[in-house]
N, C-alpha and C positions, 0 to 999 in steps of 0.2 A: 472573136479573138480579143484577148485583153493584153496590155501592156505589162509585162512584171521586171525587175530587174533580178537575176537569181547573184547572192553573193559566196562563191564559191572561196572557202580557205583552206588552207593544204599547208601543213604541218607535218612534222616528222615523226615517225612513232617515237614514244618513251623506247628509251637503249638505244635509238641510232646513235651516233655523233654526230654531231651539230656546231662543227668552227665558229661559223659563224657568231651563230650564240655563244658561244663558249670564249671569243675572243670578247664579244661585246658586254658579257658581263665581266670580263675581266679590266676591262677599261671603265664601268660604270663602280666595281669598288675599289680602283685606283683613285678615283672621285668622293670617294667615302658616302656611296649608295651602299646599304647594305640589304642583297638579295639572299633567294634560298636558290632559287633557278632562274636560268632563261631559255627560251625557246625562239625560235624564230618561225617564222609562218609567211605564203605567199598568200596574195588574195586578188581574185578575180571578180570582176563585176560583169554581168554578162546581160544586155539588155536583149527580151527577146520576148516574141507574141504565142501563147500558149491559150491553150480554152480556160486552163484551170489554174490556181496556184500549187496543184497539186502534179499536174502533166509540166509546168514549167521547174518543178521542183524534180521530176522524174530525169527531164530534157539534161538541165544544170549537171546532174546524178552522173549522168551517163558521158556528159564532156570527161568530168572529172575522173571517171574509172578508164575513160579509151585516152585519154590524151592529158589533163592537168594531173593527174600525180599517179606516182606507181605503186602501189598496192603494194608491194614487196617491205616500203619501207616510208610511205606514207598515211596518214589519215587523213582525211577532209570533212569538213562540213557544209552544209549547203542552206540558204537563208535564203526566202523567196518575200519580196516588196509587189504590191502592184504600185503600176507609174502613176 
């Protein structure tokens, strides 16, 4: 077994709304940033022992579809390191 860290981020689809973002770019061109968008995103890092970078990549997959984001109205991505 090898060490990997899988980095799991979970975003919102395009067309949700998103306050969040939507407040904090509105505070970054009150500041005279000028953006086109903002999005906002969670990210997970999730340290854990796999055979492969590919079955820890699998593992990561499957948090994120049963438990970090809901399908309906998120996307994620998933980035696999060994330690």
């Amino acid at each position: 077994m090898t060490a990997y860290t899988a980095t799991v981020t979970v975003r919102l689809k395009h067309g949700v709304l998103d306050p969040e973002a939507e407040t904090t770019k509105q505070a970054l061109e009150r500041l005279d940033f000028e953006l086109e968008d903002l999005r906002s995103a969670d990210r997970f890092e999730i340290d854990l022992e796999a055979e492969s970078a590919d079955a820890a990549s699998e593992r990561a997959s499957e948090m994120a579809e049963r438990l970090l984001a809901n399908p309906t109205i998120h996307d994620y991505d998933v980035e696999v390191d060994e330690r």
